[in-house]
N, C-alpha and C positions, 0 to 999 in steps of 0.2 A: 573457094568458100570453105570456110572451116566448122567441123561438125561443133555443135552447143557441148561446153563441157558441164559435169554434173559432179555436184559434192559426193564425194567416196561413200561417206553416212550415209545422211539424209535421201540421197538420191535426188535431191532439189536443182532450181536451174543457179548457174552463178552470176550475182547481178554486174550489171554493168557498170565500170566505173564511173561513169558520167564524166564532162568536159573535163581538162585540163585545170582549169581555172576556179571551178569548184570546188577538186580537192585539193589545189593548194590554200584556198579560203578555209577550208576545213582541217586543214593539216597546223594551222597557226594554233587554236585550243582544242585544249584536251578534253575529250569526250567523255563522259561520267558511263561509267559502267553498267547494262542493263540488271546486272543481280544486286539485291542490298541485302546484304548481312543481317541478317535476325537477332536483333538487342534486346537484354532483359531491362525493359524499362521501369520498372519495382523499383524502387529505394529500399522497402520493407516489407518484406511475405508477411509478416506477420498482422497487417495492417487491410488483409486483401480480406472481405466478407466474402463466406461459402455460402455457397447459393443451391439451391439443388436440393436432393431428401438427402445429400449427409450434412447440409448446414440444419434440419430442421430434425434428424438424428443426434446431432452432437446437443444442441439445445434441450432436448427430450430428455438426454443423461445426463446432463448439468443440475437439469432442474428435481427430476428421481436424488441425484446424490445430495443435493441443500438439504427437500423433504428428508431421507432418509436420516439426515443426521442431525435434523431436529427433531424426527420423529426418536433418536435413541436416547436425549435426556429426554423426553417426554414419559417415556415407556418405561425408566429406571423407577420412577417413584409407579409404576401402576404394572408391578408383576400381578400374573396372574393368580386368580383367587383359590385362596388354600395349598396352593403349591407354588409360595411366591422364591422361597430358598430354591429350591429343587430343582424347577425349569430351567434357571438363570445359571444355576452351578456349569449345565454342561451346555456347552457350543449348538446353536440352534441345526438340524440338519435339512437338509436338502429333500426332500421325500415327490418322486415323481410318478403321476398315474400312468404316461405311456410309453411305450415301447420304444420310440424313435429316440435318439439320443438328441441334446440340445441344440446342434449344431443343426440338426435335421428340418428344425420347424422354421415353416415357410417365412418370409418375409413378410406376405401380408397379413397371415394371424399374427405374427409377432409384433406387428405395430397396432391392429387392432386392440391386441390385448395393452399397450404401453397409452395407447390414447381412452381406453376403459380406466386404468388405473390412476393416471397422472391428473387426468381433466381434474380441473377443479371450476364446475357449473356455479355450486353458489359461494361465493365468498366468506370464508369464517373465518373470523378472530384468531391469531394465533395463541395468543394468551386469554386461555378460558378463563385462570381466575383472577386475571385483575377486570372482566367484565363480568363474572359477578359479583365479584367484591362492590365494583362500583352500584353495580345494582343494589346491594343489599346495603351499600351506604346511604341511597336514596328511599329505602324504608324506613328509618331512624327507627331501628326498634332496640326495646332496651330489655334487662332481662326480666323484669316483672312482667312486660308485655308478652314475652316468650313461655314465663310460668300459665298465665292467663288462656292461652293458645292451648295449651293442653286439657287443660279441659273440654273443651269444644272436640276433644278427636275421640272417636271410637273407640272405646276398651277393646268390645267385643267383634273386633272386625276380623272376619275370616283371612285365611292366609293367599297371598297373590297366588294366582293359578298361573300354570308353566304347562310346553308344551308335553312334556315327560309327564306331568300327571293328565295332561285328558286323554293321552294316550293309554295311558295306563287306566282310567276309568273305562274307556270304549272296549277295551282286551278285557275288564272285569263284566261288560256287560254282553259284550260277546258270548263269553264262556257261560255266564247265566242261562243266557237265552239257548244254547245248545244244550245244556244239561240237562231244561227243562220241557224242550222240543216246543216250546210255544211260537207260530209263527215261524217256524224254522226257513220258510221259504223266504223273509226279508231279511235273513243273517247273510251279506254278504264280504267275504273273507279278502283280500286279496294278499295272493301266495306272492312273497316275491322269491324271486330266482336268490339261491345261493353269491350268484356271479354280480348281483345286483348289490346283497348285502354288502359284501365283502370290500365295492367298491367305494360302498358311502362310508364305512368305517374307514377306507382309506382317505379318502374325500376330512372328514373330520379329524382327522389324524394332521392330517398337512393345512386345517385351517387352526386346527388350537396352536399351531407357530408359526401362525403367518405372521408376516409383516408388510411385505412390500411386492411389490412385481407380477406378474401373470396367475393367476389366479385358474385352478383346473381347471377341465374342459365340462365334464358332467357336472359340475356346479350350477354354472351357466344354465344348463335343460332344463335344471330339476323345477323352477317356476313353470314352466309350461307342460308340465307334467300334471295329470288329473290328480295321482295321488300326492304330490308335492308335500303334503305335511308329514304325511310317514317316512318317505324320505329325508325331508329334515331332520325328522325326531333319529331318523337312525346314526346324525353326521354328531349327535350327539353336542347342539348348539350350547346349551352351562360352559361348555369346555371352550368356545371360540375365542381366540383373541379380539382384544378391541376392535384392530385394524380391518381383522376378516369380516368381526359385525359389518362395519361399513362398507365394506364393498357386499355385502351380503343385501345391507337395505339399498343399497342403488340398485343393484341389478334384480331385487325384488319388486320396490319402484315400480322398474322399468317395464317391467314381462305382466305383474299383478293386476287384474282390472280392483277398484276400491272394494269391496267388498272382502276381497280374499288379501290384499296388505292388510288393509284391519285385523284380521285375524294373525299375522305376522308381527305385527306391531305390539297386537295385547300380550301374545303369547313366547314371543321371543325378547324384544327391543325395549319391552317396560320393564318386566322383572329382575334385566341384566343391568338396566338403568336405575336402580331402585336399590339393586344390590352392591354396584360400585358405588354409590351416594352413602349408604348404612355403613359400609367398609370402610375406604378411603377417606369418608367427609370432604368428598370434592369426585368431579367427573373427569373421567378420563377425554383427552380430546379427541378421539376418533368417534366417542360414542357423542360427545357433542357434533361432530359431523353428523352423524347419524340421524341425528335427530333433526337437524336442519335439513338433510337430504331429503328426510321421511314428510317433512311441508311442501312437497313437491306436491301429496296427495293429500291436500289440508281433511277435506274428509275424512281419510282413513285415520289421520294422524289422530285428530280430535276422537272420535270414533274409538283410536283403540290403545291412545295413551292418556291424551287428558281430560278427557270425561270418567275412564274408569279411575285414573288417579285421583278426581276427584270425590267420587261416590266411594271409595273405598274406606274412606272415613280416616284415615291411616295417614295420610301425606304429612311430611314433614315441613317445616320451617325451608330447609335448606334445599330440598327437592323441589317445592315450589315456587323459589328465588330461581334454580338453576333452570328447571323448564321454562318458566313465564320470560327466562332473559334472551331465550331463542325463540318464542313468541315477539317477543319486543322489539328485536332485531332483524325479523321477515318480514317482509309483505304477507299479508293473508286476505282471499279475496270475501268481500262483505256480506257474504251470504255466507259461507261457513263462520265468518266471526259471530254476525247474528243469532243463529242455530244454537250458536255456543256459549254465546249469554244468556240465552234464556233457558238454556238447559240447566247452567251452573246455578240462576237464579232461583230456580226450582227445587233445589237440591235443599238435605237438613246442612245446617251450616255448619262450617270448618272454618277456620284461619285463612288456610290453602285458599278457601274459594275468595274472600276478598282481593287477598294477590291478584288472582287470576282477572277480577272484575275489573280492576284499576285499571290492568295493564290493557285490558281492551277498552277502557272507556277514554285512556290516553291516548290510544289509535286514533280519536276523532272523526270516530265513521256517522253517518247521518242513517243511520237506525229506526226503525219501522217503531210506530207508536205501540204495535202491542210489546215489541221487546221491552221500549222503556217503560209501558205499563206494569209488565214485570218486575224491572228491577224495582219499580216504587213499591212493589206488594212485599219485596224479597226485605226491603228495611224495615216496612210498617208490620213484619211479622214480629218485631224485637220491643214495639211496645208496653209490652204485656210481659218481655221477658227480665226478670229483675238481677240476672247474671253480670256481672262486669266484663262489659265486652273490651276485646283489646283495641292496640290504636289504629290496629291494620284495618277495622269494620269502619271508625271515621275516616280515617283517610280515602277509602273507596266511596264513602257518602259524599264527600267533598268534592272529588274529582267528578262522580256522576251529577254531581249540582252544577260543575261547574261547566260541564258540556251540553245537558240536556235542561239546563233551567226551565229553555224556553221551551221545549218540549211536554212540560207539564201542565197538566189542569188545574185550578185554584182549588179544590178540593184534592189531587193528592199533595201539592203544596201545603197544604194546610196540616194535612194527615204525617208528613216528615215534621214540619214543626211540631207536633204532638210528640213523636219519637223524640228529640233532641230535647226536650223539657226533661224526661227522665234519664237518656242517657250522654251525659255533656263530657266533652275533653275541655281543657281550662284553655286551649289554644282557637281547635278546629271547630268547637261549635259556634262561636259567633261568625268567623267568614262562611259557613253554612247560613246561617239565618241571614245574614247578608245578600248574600248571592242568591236567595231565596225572596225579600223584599221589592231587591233591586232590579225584578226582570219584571216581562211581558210572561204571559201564561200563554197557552195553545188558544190559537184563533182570537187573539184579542191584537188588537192596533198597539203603535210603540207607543203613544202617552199614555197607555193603561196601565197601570202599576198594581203590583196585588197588595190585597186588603186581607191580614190575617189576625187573629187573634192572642198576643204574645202573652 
């Protein structure tokens, strides 16, 4: 008997050849080898989609370098104000608040901050002014009607409030109040640290050049910070770039409950918007971002852009085409639209406010009867007035006739036909009186037709 031999390697048993007969059957073809060679079966690498966080990396910086470089014809025609040579002459710099060098920051703030920056939430127009051009071709206004418009505005309107001057009032009323010890115990100061200051000027320093990508870190805080507007006033906001405003109203937005963006909106994002419009005669695009961003909090918006625009007596032609065409082009929910007509209706009149009425009467929201009671009182004030009004006040009578016809009582029906006897367009007052004849009244059946007095 012979002992079992064993593979040298392996240490395994070695198998038996089996009969004769089988492996001469198996000796006749050739046995295919148990390894197969590893083939690149690609035709084309370049054809292969990345998958993974560096396929959704590489698409992140594709889409940064398009914006980027349509943001740099955009920004040629809107250097910044009063230093538009000067800025542009030298090479924008780099300016960093922390210690850690670039390479050092983590991977997850670094994509946090690239998905803060890139999102694009609501969709805007790349070409601001062929949508408001379009817009202001659908006013047909001519220039006699634009001579006419100026009358209607406030000579003696006070000048836009900035946050640099309430600041500057509170430190004048401050110092009052310590000089003259009255009350002294409600004077309260707050100190801030040297290390604080020093930072928010740097903070402002690296947003009047911003343009694109991560955005510092104590920017970020400063909304959830009680004093948040001192801090502001110190980042020295006049000086911001476009770009910064905007990422400035999202992330204020964001962190702000309504009451305190309101105050953000009146005090920072109208006066800069008021002031590229007077400059330029035309908006920069990022602050048209801005302004669509800031409808995120239609309350605030209204609240602390276009009601004081309104009431300021002051708004122009062209500032009230450019706001009302980023009204025209949101959703806005029907309760703040509401609020906001019959605020505007209430107001002494402007140009600006018929704009504004149109563009919400176009909405075609179904409107609470005392709002349209309103508007009907906001026309029949004009009976009695013997000024020539322009074509912007019929075209908003038109359009409100032509949505809320039915909406009205036979007696304020009757009360517009009174208005349109003294003041006629040779076009828009008969389709007024038309659309006026031709309806049902509030709480009357459809064969009731109104019976007026012509």
């Amino acid at each position: 008997m012979g002992k079992i031999k064993r593979l040298q390697n392996a240490g395994g048993k070695v198998p038996r050849p089996g009969p004769l007969a089988e492996q001469i059957e198996k000796s006749e073809y050739a046995q295919p080898s148990a390894r197969k060679k590893v083939r690149n079966q690609r035709s084309d690498g370049d054809d292969e989609f990345v998958e993974g966080q560096m396929g959704r990396s590489i698409l992140k910086q594709s889409q940064a370098q398009l914006q980027e470089v349509l943001f740099e014809d955009m920004e040629k025609d809107f250097p910044p104000l009063g230093e538009a040579v000067q800025k542009y002459e030298r090479p924008p710099q780099k300016v960093s608040l922390s210690r850690k060098p670039k390479d050092a920051i983590d991977d997850e703030e670094s994509s946090d901050d690239e998905k803060e920056v890139n999102e694009m939430d609501n969709p805007v127009p790349c070409n601001v002014d062929k949508v408001v051009n379009d817009f202001e071709k659908e006013l047909d206004l001519a220039e006699d009607d634009m001579k006419i418009l100026e009358h209607f505005m406030n000579k003696d309107a006070q000048p836009q409030r900035k946050l640099a001057d309430m600041f500057r009032d509170k430190i004048t009323e401050k110092q009052t109040d310590i000089q003259s010890q009255v009350n002294a115990s409600t004077v309260q100061t707050v100190n801030l640290s040297p290390e604080v200051q020093e930072m928010c000027s740097q903070i402002g320093n690296v947003l009047s050049r911003y343009r694109s990508g991560p955005l510092p870190k104590m920017f970020k805080v400063i909304p959830k910070m009680r004093n948040w507007e001192e801090l502001v006033y110190l980042t020295d906001p006049d000086k911001w770039s476009a770009a910064a405003l905007y990422q400035g109203v999202r992330i204020f937005v964001s962190n702000l409950k309504e009451p305190m963006a309101q105050r953000f909106f009146n005090l920072v994002l109208l006066p800069r918007i008021r002031d590229d419009i007077s400059y330029y005669k035309r908006l920069n695009f990022h602050l048209y971002q801005a302004m669509c961003k800031a409808l995120f909090k239609p309350g605030a918006f209204f609240k602390g852009v276009l009601l004081p625009l309104c009431m300021s007596g002051t708004c122009t032609l062209r500032e009230a085409i450019i706001v009302g065409s980023v009204i025209a082009k949101n959703h806005i929910p029907i309760l703040h639209s509401a609020a906001t007509i019959l605020k505007i209706a209430e107001m002494d009149y402007s140009g600006a406010n018929s704009i504004f009425l149109r563009i919400f009467f176009d909405k075609k929201y179904a409107l609470p009867y005392r709002v349209v009671d309103a508007c009907v009182y906001h026309f029949m004030r004009f009976q009695h007035d013997r000024r020539e009004l322009p074509v912007l006040w019929h075209q908003a009578l038109l359009v409100f006739v032509q949505r809320y016809k039915e909406d009205m009582s036979p007696d304020q029906k009757q009360a517009i036909m009174d208005v349109i006897k003294f003041h006629t367009h040779f076009t828009i007052t008969a389709e007024v009186r038309r659309e006026l004849l031709n309806s049902k009244c509030r709480g009357q059946d459809d064969d009731t037709q109104m019976m007026v007095d012509e």
